[in-house]
MARMIBA-295028 format. One record per residue (C-alpha): residue in one letter; x, y, z. Coordinates in steps of 0.05 Angstrom, whole numbers. Layout:
BEGIN
node rest = a east = X north = Y up = Z
...
//
This chain:
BEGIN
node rest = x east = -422 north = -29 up = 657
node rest = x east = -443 north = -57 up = 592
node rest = x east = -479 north = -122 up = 598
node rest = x east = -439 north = -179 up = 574
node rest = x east = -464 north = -223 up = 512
node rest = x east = -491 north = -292 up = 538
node rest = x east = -434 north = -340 up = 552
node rest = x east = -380 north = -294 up = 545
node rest = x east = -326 north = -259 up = 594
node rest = x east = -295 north = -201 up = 606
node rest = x east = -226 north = -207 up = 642
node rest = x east = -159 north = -180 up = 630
node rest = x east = -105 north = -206 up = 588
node rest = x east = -51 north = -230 up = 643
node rest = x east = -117 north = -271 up = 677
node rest = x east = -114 north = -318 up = 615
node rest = x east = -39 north = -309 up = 590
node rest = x east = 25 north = -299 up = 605
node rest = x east = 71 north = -246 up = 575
node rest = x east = 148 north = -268 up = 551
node rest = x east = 189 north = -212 up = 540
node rest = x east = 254 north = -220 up = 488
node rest = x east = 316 north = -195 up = 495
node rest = x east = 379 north = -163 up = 451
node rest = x east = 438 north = -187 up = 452
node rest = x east = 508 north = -135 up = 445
node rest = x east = 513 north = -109 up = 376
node rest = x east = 586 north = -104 up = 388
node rest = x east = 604 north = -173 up = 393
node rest = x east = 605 north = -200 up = 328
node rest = x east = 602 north = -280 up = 356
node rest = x east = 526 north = -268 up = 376
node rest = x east = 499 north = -246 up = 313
node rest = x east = 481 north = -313 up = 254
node rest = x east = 500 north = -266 up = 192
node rest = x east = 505 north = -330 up = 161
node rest = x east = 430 north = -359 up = 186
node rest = x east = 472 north = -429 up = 199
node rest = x east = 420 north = -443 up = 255
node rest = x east = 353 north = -438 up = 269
node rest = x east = 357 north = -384 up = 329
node rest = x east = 302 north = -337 up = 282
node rest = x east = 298 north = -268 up = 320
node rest = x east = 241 north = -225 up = 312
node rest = x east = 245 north = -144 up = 314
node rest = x east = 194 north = -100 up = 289
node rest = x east = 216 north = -96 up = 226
node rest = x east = 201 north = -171 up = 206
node rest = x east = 126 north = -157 up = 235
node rest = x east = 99 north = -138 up = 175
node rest = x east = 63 north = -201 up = 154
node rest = x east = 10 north = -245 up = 198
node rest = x east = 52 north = -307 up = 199
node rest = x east = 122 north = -302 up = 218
node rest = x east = 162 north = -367 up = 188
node rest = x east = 242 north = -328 up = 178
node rest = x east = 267 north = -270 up = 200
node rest = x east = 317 north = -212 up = 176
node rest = x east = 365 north = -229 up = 232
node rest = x east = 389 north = -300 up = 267
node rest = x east = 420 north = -302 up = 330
node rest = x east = 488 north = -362 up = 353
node rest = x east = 473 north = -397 up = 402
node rest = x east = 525 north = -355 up = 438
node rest = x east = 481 north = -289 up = 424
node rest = x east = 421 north = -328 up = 457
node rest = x east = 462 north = -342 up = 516
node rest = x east = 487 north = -280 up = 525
node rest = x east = 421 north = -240 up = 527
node rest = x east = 349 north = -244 up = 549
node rest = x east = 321 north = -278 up = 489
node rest = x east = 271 north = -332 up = 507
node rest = x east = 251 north = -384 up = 465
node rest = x east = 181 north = -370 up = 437
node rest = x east = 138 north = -437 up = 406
node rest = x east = 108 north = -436 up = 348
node rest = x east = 26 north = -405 up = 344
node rest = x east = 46 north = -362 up = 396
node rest = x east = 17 north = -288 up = 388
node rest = x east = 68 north = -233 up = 379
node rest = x east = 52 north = -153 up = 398
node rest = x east = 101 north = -96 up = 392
node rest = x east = 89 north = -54 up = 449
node rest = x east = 149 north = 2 up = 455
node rest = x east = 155 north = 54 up = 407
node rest = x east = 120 north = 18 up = 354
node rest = x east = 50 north = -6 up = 387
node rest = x east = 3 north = -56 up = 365
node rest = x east = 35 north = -91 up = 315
node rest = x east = 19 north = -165 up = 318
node rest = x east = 38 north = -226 up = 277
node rest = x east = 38 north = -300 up = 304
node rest = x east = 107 north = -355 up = 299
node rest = x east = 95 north = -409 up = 252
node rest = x east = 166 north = -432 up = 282
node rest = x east = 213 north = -439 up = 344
node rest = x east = 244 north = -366 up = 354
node rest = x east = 259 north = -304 up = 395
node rest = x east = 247 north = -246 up = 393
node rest = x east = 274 north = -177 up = 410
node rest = x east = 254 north = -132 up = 478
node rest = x east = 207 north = -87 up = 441
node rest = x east = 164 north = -155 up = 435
node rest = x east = 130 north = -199 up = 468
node rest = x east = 98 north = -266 up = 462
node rest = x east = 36 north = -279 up = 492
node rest = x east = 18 north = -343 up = 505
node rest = x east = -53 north = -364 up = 530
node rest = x east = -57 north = -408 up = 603
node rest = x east = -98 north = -476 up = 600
node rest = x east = -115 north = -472 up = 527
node rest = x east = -180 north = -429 up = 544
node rest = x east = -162 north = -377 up = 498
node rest = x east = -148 north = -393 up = 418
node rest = x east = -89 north = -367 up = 394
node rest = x east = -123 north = -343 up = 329
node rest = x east = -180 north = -306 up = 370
node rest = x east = -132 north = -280 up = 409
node rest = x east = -95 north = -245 up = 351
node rest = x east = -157 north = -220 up = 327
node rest = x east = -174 north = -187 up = 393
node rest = x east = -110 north = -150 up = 397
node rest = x east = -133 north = -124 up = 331
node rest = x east = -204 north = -95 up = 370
node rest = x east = -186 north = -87 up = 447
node rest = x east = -157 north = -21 up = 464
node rest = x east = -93 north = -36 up = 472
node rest = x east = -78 north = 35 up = 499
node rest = x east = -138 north = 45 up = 540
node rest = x east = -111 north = 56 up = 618
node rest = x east = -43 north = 91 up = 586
node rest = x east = -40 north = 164 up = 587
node rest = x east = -53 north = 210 up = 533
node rest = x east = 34 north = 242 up = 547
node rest = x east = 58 north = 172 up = 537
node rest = x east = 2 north = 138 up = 488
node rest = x east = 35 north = 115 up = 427
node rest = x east = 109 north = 106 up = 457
node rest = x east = 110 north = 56 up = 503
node rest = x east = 71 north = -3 up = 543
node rest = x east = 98 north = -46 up = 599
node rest = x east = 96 north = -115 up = 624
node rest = x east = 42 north = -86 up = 673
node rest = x east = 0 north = -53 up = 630
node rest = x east = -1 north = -102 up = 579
node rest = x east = -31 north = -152 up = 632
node rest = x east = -78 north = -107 up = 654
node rest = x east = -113 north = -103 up = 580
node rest = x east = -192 north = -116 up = 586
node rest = x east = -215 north = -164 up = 540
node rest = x east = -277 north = -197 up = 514
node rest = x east = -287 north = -263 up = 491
node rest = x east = -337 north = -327 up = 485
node rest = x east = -318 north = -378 up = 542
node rest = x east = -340 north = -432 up = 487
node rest = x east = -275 north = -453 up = 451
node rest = x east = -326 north = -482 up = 388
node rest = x east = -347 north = -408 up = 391
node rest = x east = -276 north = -378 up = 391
node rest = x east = -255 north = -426 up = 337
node rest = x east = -317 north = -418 up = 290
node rest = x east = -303 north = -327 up = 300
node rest = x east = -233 north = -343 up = 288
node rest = x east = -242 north = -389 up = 223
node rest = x east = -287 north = -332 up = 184
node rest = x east = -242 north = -273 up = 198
node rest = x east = -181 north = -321 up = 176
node rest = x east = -219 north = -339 up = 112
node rest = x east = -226 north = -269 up = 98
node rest = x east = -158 north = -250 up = 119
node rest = x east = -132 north = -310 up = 70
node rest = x east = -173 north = -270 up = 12
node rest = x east = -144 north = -212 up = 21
node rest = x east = -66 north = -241 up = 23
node rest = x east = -97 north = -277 up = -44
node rest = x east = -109 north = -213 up = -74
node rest = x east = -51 north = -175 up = -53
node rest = x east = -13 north = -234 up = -88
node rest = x east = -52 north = -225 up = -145
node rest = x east = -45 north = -142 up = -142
node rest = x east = 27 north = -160 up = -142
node rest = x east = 37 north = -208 up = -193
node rest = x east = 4 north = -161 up = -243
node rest = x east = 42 north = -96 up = -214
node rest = x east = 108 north = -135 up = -239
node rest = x east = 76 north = -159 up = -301
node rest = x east = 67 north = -85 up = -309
node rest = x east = 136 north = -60 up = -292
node rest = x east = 169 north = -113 up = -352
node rest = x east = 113 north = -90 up = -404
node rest = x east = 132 north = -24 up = -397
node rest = x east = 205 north = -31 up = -396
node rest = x east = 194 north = -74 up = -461
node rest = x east = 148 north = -21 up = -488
node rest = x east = 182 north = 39 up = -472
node rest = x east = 245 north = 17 up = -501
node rest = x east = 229 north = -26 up = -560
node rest = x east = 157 north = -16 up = -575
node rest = x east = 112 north = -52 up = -620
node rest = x east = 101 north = -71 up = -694
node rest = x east = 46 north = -105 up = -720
node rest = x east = 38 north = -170 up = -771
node rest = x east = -36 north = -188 up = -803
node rest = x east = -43 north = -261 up = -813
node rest = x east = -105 north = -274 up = -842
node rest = x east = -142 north = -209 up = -825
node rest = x east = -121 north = -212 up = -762
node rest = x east = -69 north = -167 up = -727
node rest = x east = -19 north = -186 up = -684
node rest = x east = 35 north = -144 up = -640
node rest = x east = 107 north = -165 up = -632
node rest = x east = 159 north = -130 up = -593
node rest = x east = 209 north = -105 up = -645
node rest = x east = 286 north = -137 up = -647
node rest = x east = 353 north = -109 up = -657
node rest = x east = 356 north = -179 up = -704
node rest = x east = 306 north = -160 up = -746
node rest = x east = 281 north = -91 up = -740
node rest = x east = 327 north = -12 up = -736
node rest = x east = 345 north = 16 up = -679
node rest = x east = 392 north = 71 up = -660
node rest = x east = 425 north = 106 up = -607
node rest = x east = 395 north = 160 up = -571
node rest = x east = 404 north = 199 up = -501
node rest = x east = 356 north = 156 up = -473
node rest = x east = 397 north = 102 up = -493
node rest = x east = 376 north = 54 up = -560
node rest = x east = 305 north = 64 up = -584
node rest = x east = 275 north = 37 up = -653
node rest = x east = 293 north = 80 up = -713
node rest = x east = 220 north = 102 up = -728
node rest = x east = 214 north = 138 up = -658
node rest = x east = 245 north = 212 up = -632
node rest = x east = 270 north = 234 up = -562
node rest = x east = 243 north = 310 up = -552
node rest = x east = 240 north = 352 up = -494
node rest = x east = 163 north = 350 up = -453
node rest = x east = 160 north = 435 up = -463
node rest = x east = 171 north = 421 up = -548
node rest = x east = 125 north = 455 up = -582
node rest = x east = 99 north = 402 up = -627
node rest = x east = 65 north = 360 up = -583
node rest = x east = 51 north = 405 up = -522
node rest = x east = 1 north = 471 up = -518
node rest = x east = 17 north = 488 up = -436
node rest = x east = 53 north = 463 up = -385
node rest = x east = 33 north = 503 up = -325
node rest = x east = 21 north = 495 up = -252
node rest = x east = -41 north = 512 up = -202
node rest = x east = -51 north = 570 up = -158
node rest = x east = 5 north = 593 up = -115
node rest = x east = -50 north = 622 up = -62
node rest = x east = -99 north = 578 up = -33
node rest = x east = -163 north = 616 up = -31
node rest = x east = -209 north = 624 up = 28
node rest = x east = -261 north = 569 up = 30
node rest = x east = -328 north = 572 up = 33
node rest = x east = -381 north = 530 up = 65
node rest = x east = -426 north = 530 up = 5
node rest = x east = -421 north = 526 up = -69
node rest = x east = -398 north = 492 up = -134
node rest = x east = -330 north = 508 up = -144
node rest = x east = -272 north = 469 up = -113
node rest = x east = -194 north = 467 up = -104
node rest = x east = -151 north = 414 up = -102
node rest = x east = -85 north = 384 up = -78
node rest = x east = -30 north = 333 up = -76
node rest = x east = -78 north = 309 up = -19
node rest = x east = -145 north = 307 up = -59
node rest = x east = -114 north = 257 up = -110
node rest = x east = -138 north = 186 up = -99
node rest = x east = -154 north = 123 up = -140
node rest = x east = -116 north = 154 up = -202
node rest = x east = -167 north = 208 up = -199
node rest = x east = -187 north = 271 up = -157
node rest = x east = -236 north = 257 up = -101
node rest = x east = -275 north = 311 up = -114
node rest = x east = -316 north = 304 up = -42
node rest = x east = -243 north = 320 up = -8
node rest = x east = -235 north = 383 up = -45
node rest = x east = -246 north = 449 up = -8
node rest = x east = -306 north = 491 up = -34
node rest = x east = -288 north = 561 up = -58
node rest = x east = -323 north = 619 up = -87
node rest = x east = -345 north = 627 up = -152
node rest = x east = -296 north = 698 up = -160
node rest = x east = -246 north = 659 up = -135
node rest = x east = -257 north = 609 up = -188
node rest = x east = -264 north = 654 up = -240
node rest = x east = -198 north = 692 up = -233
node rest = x east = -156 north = 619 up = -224
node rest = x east = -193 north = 595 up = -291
node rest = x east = -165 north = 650 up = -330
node rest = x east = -87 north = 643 up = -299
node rest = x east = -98 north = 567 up = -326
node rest = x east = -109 north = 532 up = -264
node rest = x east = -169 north = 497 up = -283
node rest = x east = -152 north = 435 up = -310
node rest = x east = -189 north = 414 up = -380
node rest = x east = -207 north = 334 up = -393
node rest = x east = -150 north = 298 up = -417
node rest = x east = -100 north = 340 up = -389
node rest = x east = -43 north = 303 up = -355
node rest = x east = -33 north = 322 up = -280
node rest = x east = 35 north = 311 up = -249
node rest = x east = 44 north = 329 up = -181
node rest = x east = 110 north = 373 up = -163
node rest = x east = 111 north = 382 up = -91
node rest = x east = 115 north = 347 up = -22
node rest = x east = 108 north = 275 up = -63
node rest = x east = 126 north = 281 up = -127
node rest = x east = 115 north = 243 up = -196
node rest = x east = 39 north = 215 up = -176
node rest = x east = 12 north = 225 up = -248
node rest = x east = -69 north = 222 up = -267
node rest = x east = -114 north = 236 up = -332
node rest = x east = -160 north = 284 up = -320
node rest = x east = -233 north = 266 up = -331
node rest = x east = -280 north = 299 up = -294
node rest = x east = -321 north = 368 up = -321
node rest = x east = -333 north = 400 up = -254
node rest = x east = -312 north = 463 up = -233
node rest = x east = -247 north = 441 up = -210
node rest = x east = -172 north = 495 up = -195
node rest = x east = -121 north = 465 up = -174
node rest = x east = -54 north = 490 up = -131
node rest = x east = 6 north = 499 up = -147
node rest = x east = 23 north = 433 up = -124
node rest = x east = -4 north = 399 up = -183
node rest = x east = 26 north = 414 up = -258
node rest = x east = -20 north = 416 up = -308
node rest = x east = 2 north = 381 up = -381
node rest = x east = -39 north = 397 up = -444
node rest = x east = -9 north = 363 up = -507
node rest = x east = -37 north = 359 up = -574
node rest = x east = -68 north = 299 up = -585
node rest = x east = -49 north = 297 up = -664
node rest = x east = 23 north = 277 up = -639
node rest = x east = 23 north = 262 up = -566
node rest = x east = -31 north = 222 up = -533
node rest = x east = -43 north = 243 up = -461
node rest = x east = -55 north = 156 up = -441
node rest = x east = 10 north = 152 up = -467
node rest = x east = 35 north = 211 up = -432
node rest = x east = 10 north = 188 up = -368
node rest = x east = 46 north = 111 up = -378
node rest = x east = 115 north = 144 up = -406
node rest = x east = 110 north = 192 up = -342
node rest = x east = 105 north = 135 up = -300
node rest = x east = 159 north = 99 up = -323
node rest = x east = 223 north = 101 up = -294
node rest = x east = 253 north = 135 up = -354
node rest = x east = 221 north = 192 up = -314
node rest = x east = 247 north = 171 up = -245
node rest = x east = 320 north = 170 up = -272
node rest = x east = 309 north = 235 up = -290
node rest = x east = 281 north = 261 up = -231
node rest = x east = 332 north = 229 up = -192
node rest = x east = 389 north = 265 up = -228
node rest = x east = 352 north = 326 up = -209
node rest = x east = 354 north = 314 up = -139
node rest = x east = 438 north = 288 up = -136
node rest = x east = 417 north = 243 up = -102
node rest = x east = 379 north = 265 up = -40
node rest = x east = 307 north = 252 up = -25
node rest = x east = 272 north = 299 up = -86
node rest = x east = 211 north = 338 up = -48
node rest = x east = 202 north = 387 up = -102
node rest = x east = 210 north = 409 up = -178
node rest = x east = 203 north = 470 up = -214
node rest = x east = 158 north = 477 up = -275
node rest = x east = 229 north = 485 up = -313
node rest = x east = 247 north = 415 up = -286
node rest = x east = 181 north = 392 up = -315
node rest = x east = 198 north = 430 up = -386
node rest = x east = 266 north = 397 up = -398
node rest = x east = 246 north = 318 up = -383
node rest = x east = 261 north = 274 up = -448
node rest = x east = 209 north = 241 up = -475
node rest = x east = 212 north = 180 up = -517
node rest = x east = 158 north = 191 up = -581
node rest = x east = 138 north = 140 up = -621
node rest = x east = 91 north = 145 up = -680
node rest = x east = 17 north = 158 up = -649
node rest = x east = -7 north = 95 up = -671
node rest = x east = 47 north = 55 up = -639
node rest = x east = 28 north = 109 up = -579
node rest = x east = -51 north = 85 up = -585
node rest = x east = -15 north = 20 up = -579
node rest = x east = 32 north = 28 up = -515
node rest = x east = -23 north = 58 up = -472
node rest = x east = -74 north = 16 up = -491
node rest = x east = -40 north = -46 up = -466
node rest = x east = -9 north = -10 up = -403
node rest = x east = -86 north = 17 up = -388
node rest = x east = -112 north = -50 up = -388
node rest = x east = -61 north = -78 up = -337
node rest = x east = -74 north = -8 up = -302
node rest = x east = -137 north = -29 up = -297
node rest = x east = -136 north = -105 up = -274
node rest = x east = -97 north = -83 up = -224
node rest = x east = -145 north = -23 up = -202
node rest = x east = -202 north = -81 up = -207
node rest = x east = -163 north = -120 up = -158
node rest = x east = -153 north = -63 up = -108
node rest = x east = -218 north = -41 up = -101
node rest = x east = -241 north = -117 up = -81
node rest = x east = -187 north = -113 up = -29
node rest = x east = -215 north = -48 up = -4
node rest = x east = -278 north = -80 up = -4
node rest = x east = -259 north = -148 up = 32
node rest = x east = -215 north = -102 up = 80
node rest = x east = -285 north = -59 up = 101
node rest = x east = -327 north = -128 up = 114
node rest = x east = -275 north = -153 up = 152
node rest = x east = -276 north = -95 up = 191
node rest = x east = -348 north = -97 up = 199
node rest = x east = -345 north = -173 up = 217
node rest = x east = -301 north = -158 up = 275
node rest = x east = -342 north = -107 up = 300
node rest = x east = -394 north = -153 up = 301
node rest = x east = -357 north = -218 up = 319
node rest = x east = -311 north = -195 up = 371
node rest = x east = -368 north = -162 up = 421
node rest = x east = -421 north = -221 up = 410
node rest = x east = -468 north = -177 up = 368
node rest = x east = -477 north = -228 up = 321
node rest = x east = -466 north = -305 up = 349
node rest = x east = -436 north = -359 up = 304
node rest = x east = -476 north = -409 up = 357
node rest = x east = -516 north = -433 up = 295
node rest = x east = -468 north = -441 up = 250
node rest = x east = -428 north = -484 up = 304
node rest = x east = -495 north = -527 up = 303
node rest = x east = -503 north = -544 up = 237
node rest = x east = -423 north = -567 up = 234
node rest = x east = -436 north = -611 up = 276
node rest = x east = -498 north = -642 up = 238
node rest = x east = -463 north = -644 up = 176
node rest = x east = -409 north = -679 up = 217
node rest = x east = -458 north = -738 up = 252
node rest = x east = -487 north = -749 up = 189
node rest = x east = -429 north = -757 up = 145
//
């Protein structure tokens, strides 16, 4: 057995807490369900365990529902795990509640475990590891969730001061995704105000300034798209003025090949708003050469809008490598003297498109359009300054928000590595428990 860090245990989870299991009360009877949320009988089902703090829930229960099933009431800072059907999902109460039978609260004996640690751990232990393989991923027991090994510090200082630094970083990231967010909707209005009434420009004292135009003061007019301003033109994506192809990738995927300098991509290989070229399978350079000449190699600038298994994810094409693509993936080549491909990619974003595509479908879940589909979608064309305009402002929020994603990926990996480290005792916080307390006798 591996040896144990100095000062620390290995046990199992019912030796230091208990497990409270929730209950559901009949769906039938109308008099146990709070549609109203009148009282404060929060119930928890997997569907509110989405966030790391639990404070309301979709559903309340009357008091007559909590009565009438096995619902227990759960204190706040008490650890939640899903553990049927949906496994190892884990949030914490910040309130009094209940919670449903696919649930339960676990809730430490004699204070020798903290709560936060203990939601971390649940986040590193194997929560699966005695289960077997037929079953793992279905369901766990009251049993086997007891029997969990764990591994923690007996100090509590020691818990507290591992728990406080992945909490810190965990409050980061929520700070981001707020941020990520926030811009994501600052996005959404700026390009329904774009897209529909565009942009004129005033120069007050050599400098230029951009004003969304106004039915008060400026010409609009109706159009199928609905009203646009006067200056601009609704055509079809296939018109020949501002489009040389409109094509899709291979309809055969070739063999691969272990070696070489010629790849193929997919839906799959698209990541980032690019095409993570490392992903892509390797093919030959025949291979390559007969694709390029049925247009499946995509040229920079082109616009690539994928038409199959998830469709609308749109990307600019930068890269020069020797790059096919399948049939997956439409290629879009306009002519930059009236369409500009960054404002091809924000219009095709939009949910101009998306009403579109969902007229196509009638409704039902769209998993696939035709290159004909593609062809026919209205576009809204403004003059190709106004264009440079549009895209340039809906790149740069693009791009804050792609800033702001990569420094959650980033924080997300050190936390990772942190609790690698933290959670086994491969790095001790012993020293930064010491100088706390100096700072604290000497303030």
């Amino acid at each position: 057995m591996e040896k144990l860090p100095e000062g620390w245990k290995r046990l199992r989870l019912g030796d230091v807490c208990k497990m409270v299991i929730g209950g559901t009360p009949s769906r039938d009877n109308l008099l146990y369900w709070d549609k109203e949320k009148s009282t404060n009988n929060l119930w928890v089902s997997i569907k509110d365990m989405d966030r790391r703090y639990i404070e309301n829930t979709e559903e309340y229960l009357t008091d007559e529902g909590v009565k009438h099933s096995n619902a227990k009431l759960i204190p706040p800072n008490t650890v939640l795990l899903s553990f049927k059907l949906t496994i190892g999902k884990i949030s914490i109460s910040k309130k009094f509640l209940y919670t449903n039978e696919a649930i339960a609260a676990i809730i430490t004996k004699n204070s020798e475990l903290d709560n936060l640690l203990l939601f971390y751990g649940l986040h590193k232990w194997d929560l699966l590891q005695d289960v077997d393989q037929a079953v793992k991923g279905m369901t766990l027991n009251k049993n086997k969730l007891q029997a969990i090994k764990i591994l923690y510090p007996s100090s509590l200082p020691e818990q507290h001061k591992i728990a406080d630094i992945l909490e810190t970083i965990d409050n980061a990231i929520e700070r981001t995704d707020t941020i990520i967010e926030k811009y994501k909707r600052i996005k959404q209005g700026l390009t329904q105000d774009l897209l529909t009434r565009g942009v004129v420009g005033n120069e007050e004292l050599g400098v230029m300034n951009y004003e969304l135009r106004d039915e008060k003061k400026h010409r609009f007019k109706d159009s199928p798209l609905g009203r646009i301003p006067e200056e601009w033109e609704v055509v079809e994506l296939q018109n020949k003025d501002i489009i040389k192809l409109i094509t899709d990738g291979s309809h055969f995927s070739p063999q691969p090949v272990e070696n070489g300098e010629y790849y193929i991509a997919t839906i799959e290989n698209i990541s980032d708003n690019k095409i993570d070229m490392p992903s892509c399978k390797k093919i030959s350079r025949k291979d390559y050469e007969n694709l390029k000449k049925n247009n499946c190699e995509p040229q920079t600038n082109d616009v690539l809008f994928t038409k199959d298994g998830t469709i609308g994810v749109v990307i600019k094409h930068i890269q020069k490598e020797n790059l096919v693509v399948l049939s997956s993936i439409a290629i879009i080549r306009s002519k930059q003297e009236s369409l500009l491909s960054n404002y091809l990619v924000q219009y095709l974003k939009s949910n101009h498109i998306w009403k579109q595509l969902e007229t196509l479908s009638g409704g039902s879940a769209l998993k696939r359009i035709v290159l004909r589909d593609i062809k026919g979608l209205l576009i809204l064309l403004p003059p190709l300054s106004e264009q440079h305009i549009i895209a340039s402002i809906l790149s740069q929020t693009d791009e804050t928000i792609e800033k702001e994603q990569k420094y959650k990926q980033k924080l997300e990996k050190i936390k990772q590595g942190l609790m690698g480290d933290l959670l086994t005792g491969k790095v001790r916080v012993n020293h930064l428990i010491k100088e706390g307390m100096k700072n604290v006798q000497t303030a």
